[in-house]
C-alpha positions as MATLAB code, in Angstrom:
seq = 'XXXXXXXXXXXXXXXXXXXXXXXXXXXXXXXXXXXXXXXXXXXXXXXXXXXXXXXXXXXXXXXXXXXXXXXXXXXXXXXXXXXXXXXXXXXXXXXXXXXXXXXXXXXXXXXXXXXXXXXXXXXXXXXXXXXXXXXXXXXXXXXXXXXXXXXXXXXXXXXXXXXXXXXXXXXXXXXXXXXXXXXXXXXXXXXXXXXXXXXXXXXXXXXX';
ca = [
       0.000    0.000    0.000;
       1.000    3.516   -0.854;
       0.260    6.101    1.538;
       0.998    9.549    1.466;
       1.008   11.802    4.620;
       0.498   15.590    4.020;
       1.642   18.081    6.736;
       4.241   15.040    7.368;
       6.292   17.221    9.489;
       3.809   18.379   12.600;
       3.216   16.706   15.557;
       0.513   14.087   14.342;
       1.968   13.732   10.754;
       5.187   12.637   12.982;
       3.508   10.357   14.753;
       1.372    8.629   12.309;
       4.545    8.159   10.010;
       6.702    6.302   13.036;
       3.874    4.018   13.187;
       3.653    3.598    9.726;
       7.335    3.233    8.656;
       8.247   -0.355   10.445;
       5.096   -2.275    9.047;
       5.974   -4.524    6.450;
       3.737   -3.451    2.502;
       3.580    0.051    3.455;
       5.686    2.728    1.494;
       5.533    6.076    2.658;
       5.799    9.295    0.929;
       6.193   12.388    2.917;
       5.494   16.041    2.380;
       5.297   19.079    3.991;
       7.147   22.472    4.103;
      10.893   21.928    4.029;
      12.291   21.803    8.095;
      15.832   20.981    9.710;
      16.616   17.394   11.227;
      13.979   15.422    9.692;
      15.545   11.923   10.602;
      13.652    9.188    8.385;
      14.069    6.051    7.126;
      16.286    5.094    3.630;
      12.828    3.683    2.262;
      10.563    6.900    2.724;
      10.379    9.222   -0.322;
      10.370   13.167    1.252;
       8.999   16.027   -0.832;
       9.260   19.891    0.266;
       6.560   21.667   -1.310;
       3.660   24.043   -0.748;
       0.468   22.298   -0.304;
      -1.656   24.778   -1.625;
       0.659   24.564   -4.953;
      -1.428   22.223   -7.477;
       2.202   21.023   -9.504;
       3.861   20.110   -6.104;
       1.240   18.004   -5.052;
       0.883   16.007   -8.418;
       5.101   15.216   -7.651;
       3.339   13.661   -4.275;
      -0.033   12.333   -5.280;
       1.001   10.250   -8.582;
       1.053    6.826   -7.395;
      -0.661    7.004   -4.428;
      -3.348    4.576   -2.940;
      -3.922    6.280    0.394;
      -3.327   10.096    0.963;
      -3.810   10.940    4.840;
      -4.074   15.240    5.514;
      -3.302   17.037    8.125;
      -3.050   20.174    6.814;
      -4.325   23.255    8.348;
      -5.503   24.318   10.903;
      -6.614   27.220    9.796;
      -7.028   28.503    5.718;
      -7.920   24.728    4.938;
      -9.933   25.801    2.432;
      -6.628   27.062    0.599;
      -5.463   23.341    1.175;
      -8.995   21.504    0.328;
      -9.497   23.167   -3.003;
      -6.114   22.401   -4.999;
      -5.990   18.842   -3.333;
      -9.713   17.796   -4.393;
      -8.472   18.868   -7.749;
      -5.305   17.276   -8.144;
      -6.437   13.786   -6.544;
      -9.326   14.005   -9.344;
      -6.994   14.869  -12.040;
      -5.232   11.961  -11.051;
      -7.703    9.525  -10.091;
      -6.181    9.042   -6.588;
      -9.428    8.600   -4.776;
      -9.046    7.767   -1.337;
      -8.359   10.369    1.413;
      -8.446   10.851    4.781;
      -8.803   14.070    5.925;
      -8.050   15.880    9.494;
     -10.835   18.004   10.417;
     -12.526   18.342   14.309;
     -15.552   16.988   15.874;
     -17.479   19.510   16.534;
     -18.050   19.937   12.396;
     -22.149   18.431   12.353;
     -22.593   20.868   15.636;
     -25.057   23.551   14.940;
     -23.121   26.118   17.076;
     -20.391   25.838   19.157;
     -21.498   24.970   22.660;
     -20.636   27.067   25.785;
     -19.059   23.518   26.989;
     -16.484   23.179   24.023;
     -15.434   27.058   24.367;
     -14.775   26.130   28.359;
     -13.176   23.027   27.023;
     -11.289   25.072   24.422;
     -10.085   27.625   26.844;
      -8.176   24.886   29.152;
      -6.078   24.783   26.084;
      -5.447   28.220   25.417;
      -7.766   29.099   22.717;
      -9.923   32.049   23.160;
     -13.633   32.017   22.169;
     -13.258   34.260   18.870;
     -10.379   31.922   18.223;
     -12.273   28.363   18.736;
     -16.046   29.792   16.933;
     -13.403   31.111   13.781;
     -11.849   27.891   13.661;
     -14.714   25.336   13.931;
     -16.500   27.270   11.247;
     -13.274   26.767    9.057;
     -13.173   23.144    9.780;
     -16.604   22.831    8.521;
     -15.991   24.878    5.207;
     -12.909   22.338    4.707;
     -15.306   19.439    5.456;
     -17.759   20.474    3.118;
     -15.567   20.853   -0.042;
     -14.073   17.109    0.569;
     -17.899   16.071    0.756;
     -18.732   17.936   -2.409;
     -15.804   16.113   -4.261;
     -15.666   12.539   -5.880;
     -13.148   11.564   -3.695;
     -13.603    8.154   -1.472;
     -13.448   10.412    1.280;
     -13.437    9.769    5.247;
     -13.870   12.757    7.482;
     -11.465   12.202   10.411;
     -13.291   14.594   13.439;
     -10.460   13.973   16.479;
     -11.579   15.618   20.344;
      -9.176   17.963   21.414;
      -5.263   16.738   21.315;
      -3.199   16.585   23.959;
      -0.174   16.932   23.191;
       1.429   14.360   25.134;
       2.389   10.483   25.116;
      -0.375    9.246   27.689;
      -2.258    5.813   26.287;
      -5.962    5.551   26.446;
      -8.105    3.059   24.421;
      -9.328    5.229   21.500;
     -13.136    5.581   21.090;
     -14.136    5.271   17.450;
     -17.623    6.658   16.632;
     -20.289    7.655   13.834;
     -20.130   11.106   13.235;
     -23.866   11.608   14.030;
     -23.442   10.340   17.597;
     -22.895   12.026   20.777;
     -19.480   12.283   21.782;
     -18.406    9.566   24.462;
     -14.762   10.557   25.293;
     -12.880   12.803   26.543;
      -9.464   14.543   24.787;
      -6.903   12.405   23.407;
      -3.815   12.443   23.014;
      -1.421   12.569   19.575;
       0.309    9.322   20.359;
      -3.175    7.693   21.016;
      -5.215    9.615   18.081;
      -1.898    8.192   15.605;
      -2.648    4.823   17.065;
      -6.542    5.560   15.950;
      -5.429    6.738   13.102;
      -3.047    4.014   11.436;
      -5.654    1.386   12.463;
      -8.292    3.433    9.470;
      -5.298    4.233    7.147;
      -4.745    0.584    7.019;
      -8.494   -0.691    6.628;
      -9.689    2.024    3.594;
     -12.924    0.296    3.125;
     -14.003    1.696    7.203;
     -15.684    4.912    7.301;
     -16.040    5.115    3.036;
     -17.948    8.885    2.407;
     -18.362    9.256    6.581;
     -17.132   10.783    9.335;
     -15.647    9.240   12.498;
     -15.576   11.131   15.790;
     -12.382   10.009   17.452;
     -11.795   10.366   21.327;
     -10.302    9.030   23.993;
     -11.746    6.519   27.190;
     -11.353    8.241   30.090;
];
């Protein structure tokens, strides 16, 4: 399998890919903006480009059978657009992209903003984002593309293990934040099984 991790070089893209890179039938291409000691393995193909650059992600996306996004998290539609039209050009057609849970939410509730404040975001801040999220959302929805609509709780950005909590995206949330090590675990167990979540969203969270 082919797999291609966008925004390779951020904290989840990190995590996913040392994950990824020991299993046997899995070659990894990374790419992301270009960054100092990047320590990866002989077999992993690394391209520097600009994601919102249609010709630099065609160098990434030829070939692929998996792509896996984490680009953002803000702008995404500047990230969305070019990569819906590049994977079509292609006929790449499965991707997995990061967005948040709170997407299918009406408004943001006075809960989340509490929530979002023990992490330092402001309410303008977390209201400006979600709404961003959901534009991105809705252009992957409106595409072609085998899509799955990855909707993580809060990270925690930390090494703590929790079992991860893997729900439809039109259900109440049951956990709590999770953290990147445990939402990479989440996350290489979909990458791996494409045919999960086809044109859905998951909600992903952590047991407390």
């Amino acid at each position: 399998m082919n797999i291609l991790i966008l925004g390779a070089f951020g904290h989840l893209g990190k995590e996913v890919y040392q994950l990824l890179e020991p299993l046997p039938n899995v070659n990894l291409t990374l790419f992301g903006r270009e960054k100092e000691n990047i320590e990866v393995a002989s077999t992993t193909k690394v391209i520097f480009g600009d994601a919102t650059n249609p010709e630099d992600l065609e160098d990434a996306l030829r070939g692929q059978d998996v792509v896996f996004s984490t680009l953002g998290p803000f702008h995404v539609e500047t990230f969305a657009k070019p990569l819906v039209e590049v994977m079509e050009k292609l006929d790449v057609k499965r991707l997995f992209w990061t967005t948040q849970f709170q997407i299918r939410q009406d408004e943001v509730t006075a809960e989340n903003i509490a929530l979002a404040q023990t992490f330092g975001f402001d309410e303008e801040t977390e209201r400006t984002y979600v709404t961003n999220q959901k534009l991105g959302a809705q252009i992957i929805e409106h595409s072609s593309l085998d899509y799955t609509l990855l909707m993580p709780h809060f990270f925690k950005y930390d090494n703590s293990i929790a079992k991860v909590i893997l729900q439809d995206e039109d259900e109440t949330v049951k956990g709590e934040p999770i953290s990147i090590y445990s939402l990479a675990v989440g996350l290489v167990y979909l990458l791996l099984q494409p045919e999960l979540y086809n044109k859905k969203g998951v909600i992903i969270s952590a047991a407390e």
